[in-house]
C-alpha positions in Angstrom: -33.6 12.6 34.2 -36.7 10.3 33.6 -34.6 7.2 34.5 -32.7 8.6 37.7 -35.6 9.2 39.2 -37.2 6.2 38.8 -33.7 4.8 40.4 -34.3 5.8 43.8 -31.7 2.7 45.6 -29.0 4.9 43.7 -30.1 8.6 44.4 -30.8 7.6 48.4 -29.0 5.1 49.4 -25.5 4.7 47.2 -24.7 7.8 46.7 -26.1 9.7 49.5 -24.4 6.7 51.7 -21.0 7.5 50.5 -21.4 11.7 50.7 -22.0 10.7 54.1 -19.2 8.5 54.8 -16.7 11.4 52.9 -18.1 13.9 55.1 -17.3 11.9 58.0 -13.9 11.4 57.0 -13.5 15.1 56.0 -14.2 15.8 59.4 -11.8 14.1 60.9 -9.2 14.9 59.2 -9.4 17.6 56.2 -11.5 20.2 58.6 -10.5 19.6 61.7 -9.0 22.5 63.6 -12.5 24.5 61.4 -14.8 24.2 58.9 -14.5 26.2 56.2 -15.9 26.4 52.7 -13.1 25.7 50.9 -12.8 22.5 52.7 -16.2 21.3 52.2 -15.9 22.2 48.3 -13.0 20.1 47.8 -14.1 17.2 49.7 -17.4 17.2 47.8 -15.2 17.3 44.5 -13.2 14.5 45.6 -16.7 12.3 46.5 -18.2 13.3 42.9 -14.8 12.1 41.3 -15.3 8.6 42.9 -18.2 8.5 41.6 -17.5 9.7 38.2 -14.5 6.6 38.2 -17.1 4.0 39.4 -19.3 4.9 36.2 -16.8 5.4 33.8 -17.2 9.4 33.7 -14.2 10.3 32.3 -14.8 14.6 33.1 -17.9 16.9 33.6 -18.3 20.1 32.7 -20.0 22.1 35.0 -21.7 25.6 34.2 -24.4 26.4 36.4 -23.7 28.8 39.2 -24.7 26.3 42.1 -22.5 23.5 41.4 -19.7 25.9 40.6 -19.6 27.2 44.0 -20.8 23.4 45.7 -17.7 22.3 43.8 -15.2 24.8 43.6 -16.0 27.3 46.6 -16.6 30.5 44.5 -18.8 32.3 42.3 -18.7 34.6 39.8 -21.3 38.1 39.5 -20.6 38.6 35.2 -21.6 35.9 34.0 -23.3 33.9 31.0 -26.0 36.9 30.6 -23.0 38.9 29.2 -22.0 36.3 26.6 -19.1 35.0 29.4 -19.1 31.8 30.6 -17.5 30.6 33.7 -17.0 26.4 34.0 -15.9 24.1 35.7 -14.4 20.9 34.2 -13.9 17.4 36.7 -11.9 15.0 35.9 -12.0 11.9 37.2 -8.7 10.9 37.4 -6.7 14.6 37.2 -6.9 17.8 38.8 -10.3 19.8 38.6 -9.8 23.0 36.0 -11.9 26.3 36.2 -12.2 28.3 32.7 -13.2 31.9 33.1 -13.3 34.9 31.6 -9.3 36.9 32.6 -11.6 40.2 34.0 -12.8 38.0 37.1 -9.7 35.5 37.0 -8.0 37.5 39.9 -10.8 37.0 42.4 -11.9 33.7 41.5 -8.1 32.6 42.2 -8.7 34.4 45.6 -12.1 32.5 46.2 -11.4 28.8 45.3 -9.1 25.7 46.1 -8.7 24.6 42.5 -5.5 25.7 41.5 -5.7 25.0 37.4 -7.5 28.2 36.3 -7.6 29.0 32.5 -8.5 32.5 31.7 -9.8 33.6 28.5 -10.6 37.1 26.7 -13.0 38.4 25.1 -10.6 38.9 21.8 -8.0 37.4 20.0 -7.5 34.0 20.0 -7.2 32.8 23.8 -11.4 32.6 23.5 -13.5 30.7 26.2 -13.6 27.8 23.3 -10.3 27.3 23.1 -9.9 27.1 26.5 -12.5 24.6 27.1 -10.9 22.5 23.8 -7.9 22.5 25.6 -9.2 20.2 28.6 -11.4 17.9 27.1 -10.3 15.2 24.7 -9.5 15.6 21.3 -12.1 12.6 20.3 -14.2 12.3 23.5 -17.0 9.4 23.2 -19.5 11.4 24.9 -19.2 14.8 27.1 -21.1 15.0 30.4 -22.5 18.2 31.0 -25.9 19.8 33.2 -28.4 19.2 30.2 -31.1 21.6 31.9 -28.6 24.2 32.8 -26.7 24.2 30.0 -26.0 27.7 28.0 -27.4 27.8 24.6 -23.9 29.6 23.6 -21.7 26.3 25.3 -24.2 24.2 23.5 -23.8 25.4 20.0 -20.0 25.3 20.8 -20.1 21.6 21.5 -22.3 20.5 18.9 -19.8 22.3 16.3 -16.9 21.3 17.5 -17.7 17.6 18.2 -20.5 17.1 15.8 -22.2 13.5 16.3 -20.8 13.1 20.2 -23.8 12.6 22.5 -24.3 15.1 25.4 -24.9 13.1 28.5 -26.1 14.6 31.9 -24.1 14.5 34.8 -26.6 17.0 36.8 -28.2 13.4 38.4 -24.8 12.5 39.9 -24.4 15.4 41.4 -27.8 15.7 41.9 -28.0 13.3 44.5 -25.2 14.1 45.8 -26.6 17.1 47.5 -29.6 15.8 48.6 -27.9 15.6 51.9 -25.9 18.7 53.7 -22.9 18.3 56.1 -23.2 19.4 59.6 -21.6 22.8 58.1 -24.2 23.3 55.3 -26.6 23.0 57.5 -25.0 25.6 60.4 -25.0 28.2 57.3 -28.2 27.7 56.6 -29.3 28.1 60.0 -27.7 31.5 59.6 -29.2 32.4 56.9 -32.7 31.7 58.6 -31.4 34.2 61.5 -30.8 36.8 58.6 -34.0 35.8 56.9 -35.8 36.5 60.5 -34.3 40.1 60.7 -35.8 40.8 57.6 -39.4 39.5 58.1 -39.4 41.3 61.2 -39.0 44.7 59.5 -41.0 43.7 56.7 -44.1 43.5 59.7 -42.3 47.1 61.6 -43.1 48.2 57.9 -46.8 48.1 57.8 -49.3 50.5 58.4 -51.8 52.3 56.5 -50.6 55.0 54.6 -47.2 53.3 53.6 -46.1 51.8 50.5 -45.0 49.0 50.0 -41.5 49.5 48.0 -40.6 50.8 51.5 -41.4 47.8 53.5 -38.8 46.3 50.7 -35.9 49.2 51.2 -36.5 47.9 55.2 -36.2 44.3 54.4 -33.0 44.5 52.6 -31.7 47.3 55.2 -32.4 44.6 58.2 -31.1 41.5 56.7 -27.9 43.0 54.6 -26.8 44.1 58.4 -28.1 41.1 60.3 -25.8 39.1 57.1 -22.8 41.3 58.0 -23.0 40.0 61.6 -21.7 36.9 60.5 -19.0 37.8 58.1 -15.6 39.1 58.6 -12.9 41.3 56.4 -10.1 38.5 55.9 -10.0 35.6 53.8 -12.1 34.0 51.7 -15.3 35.5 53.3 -13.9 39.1 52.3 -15.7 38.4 49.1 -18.6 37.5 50.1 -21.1 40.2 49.6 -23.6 40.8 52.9 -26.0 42.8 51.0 -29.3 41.5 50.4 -30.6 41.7 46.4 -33.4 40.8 44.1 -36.7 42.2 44.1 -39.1 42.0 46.7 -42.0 39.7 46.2 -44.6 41.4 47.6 -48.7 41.6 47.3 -51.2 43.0 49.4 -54.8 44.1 48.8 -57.2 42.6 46.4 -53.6 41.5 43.9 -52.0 39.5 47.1 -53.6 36.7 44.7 -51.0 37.2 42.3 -48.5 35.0 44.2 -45.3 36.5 42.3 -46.1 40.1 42.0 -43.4 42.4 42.9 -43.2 45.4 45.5 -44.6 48.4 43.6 -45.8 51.9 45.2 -49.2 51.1 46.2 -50.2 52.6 49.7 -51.4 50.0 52.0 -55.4 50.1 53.3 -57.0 49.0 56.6 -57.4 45.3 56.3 -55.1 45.0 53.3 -53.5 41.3 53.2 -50.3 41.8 52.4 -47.8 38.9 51.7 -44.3 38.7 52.0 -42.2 35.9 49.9 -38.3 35.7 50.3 -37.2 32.6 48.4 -35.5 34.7 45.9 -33.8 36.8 49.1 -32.7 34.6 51.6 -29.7 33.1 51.3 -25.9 33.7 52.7 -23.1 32.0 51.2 -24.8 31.3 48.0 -27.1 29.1 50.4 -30.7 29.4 50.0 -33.8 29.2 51.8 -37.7 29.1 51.4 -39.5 31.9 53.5 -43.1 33.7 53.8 -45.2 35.4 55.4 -48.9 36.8 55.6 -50.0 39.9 57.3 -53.1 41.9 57.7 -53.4 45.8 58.0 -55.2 47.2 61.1 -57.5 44.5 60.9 -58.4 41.2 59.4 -61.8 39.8 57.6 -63.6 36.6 58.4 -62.8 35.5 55.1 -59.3 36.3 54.5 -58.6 34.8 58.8 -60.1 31.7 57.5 -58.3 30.9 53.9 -54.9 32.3 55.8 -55.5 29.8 58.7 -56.3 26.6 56.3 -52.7 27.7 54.9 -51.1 27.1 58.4 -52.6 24.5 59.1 -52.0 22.8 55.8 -48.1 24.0 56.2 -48.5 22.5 59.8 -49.6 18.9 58.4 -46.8 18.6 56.0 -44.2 19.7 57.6 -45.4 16.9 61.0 -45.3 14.2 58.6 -41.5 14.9 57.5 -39.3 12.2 58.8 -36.9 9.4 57.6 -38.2 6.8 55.4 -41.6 8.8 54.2 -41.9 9.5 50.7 -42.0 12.5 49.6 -45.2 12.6 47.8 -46.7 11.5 51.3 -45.5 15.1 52.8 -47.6 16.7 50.1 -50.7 14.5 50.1 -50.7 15.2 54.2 -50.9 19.0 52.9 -53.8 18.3 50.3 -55.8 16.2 52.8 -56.3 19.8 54.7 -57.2 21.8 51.8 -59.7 19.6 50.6 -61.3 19.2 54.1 -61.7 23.3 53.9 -63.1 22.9 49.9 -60.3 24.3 48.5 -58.1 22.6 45.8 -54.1 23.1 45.3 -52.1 22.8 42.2 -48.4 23.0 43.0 -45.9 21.1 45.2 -46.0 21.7 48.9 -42.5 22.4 48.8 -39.1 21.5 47.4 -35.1 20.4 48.6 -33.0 23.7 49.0 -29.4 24.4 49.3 -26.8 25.8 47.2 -30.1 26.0 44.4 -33.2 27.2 44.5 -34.5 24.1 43.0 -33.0 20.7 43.8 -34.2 17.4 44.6 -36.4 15.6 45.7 -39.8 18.0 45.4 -42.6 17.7 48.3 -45.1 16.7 45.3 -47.5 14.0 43.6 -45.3 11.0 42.2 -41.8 11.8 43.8 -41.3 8.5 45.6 -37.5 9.7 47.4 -37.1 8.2 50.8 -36.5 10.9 53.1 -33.1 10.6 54.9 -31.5 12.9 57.5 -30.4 16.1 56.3 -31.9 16.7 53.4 -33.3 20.3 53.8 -36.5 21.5 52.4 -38.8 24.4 52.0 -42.4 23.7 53.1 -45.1 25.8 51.8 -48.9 26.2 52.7 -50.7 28.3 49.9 -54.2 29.3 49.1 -55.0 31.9 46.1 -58.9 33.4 46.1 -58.4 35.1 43.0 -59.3 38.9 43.1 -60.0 38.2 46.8 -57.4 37.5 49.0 -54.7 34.5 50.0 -53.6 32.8 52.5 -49.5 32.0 52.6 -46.8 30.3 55.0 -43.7 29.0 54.2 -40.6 27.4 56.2 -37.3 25.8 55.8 -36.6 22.4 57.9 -34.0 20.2 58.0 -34.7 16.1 58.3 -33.4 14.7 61.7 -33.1 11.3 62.7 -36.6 11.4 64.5 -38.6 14.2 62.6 -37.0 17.8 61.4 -36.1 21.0 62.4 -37.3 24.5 61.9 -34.4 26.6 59.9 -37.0 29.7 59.9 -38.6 30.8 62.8 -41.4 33.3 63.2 -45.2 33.3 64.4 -47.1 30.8 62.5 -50.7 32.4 63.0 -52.8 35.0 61.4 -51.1 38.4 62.2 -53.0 41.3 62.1 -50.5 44.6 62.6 
């Protein structure tokens, strides 16, 4: 991973370049007449495999959740935490093939283009192994695979069954890959920020003193499950994708809304509570996902906790007016620090990081990541203050890079809101 990154012609420009140039071409002709899903995944799986061919990649096997469905359009909800692995094998010069387990075979043959699918049980001999064994070569000189995302129980499989054969990461190609979206990735995630709005907006209805706040959570997923059905139908391939809104509310307020990560519990809210709402483990539609939060205050809002919230916005504000093509992305996040260390107040975490079909992906807004910004890379943008025991101040966006700046993919009041 060291050495791609330190590569940065081949993550922005070669790469990146050609994703572009398939896009283009999927466009006008693969997806014309709509863009759909299934489209797009089999397009990006025909770039990846010229890539794979112009380094000698012979396949990949692919087990974490967010390439599965960037690659082969579907996604699985049993998975490795149940001792059942779905993958995804590409081969560079042959037909992808998808291995998983028979219980979810049906759907998955519903959800996806790929039409090789090798279904294993549970007993007997037709195991997940064999199936995997069955793809890959007898004798393979090395097997790619996503070394951080790699199950321990695929792991141990590969090391016994090809003892000596090196383990080489492909998670780099693909990697850059999706640094930039298509014009449709980016239209979803632009739904999902309309979806993510509905529920910040009852996440403020919620408050007032006296309430708790596991009910301002049972609001949020309420408004944004029905504001995600808005943009789903009952046919085809979308039939399977869920609408409902999961995961549990990050939430803080009072004297813990320091705690950054602490979960919606059922504390009453005060007059001049801070409470903070953070939904980058909520918002997201078609496995899509996006960077969002909030601050509020109850009834009323201290001196303090006005000032520490505003050096957050206006921290958030300085990185995200320094995104543009050809900044690094370091420079994004040093914009940020330059703010907090005019108020006194230090920062220890990236400003923000690339989103899409991941949580995490790259580039990061942070010290030492050098990537050239290029259109269409889409990022999360955070501005974030902790006063431990005290009080916080938080913000945090989704953009995507245009040819002259970015654009918002959240929207909603960027001030200190007092309910």
């Amino acid at each position: 991973m060291a050495n791609f990154f330190q590569d940065r012609r081949f993550a922005t420009s070669d790469v990146a370049s050609r994703f572009s140039r398939g896009v283009g071409l999927a466009y006008a002709g693969l997806i014309t007449g709509g863009s759909t899903m299934l489209a797009e995944a089999r397009n990006r799986t025909a770039i990846l495999q010229e890539r794979m061919r112009a380094d000698g990649i012979a396949e990949a096997v692919f087990t974490d959740e967010s390439s599965i469905a960037y690659l082969a359009g579907f996604w699985g909800y049993l998975g490795i935490e149940f001792g059942r692995p779905t993958m995804l094998v590409v081969r560079a010069e042959a037909d992808p093939v998808i291995i998983t387990p028979l219980m979810e075979s049906e759907m998955v043959a519903e959800m996806t283009w790929v039409g090789d699918i090798r279904r294993w049980e549970d007993m007997g001999p037709n195991s997940w192994g064999r199936a995997l064994a069955s793809v890959l070569p007898d004798a393979p000189s090395a097997i790619w695979v996503e070394k951080r995302q790699l199950p321990a129980l695929v792991r141990n499989f590969l090391d016994d069954t090809w003892p000596g054969v090196p383990l080489c990461d492909i998670g780099p190609v693909l990697g850059a890959q999706r640094m930039i979206k298509s014009p449709f990735e980016i239209d979803v995630m632009r739904q999902a920020g309309q979806i993510a709005g509905a529920m910040m907006a009852a996440a403020q209805g919620s408050l007032r003193e006296g309430a708790h706040e596991y009910e301002s959570a049972l609001a949020v997923i309420e408004a944004g499950t029905r504001a995600a059905a808005g943009f789903l139908t009952d046919r085809g391939w979308e039939r399977f994708v869920s609408p409902l809104i999961h995961n549990l509310q990050i939430l803080q307020s009072g004297r813990d809304t320091s705690m950054v990560h602490r979960r919606a519990s059922v504390k009453p809210y005060a007059a001049y509570d801070p409470v903070y709402f953070c939904f980058c483990n909520m918002a997201q539609f078609k496995q899509y996902k996006l960077g969002f939060d909030r601050m509020f205050h109850v009834s009323g809002v201290t001196d303090e906790a006005a000032r520490v919230q505003q050096a957050a916005i206006d921290a958030q504000q300085a990185a995200i007016a320094a995104i543009r093509p050809g900044v690094e992305a370091q420079d994004i996040a040093a914009a940020a620090d330059a703010v907090y260390a005019e108020r006194g107040y230090q920062t220890g975490y990236r400003t923000g990081r690339s989103i899409g079909v991941a949580y995490l992906e790259a580039p990061e807004l942070k010290a030492g990541d050098r990537t050239v910004l290029q259109p269409g890379m889409t990022f999360a943008v955070d501005g974030g203050i902790s006063v431990d025991g005290v009080t916080a101040g938080r913000i945090g966006d989704s953009v995507v890079v245009t040819e002259t700046g970015c654009e918002y993919l959240t929207d909603y009041p960027r001030e200190v809101m007092v309910t």
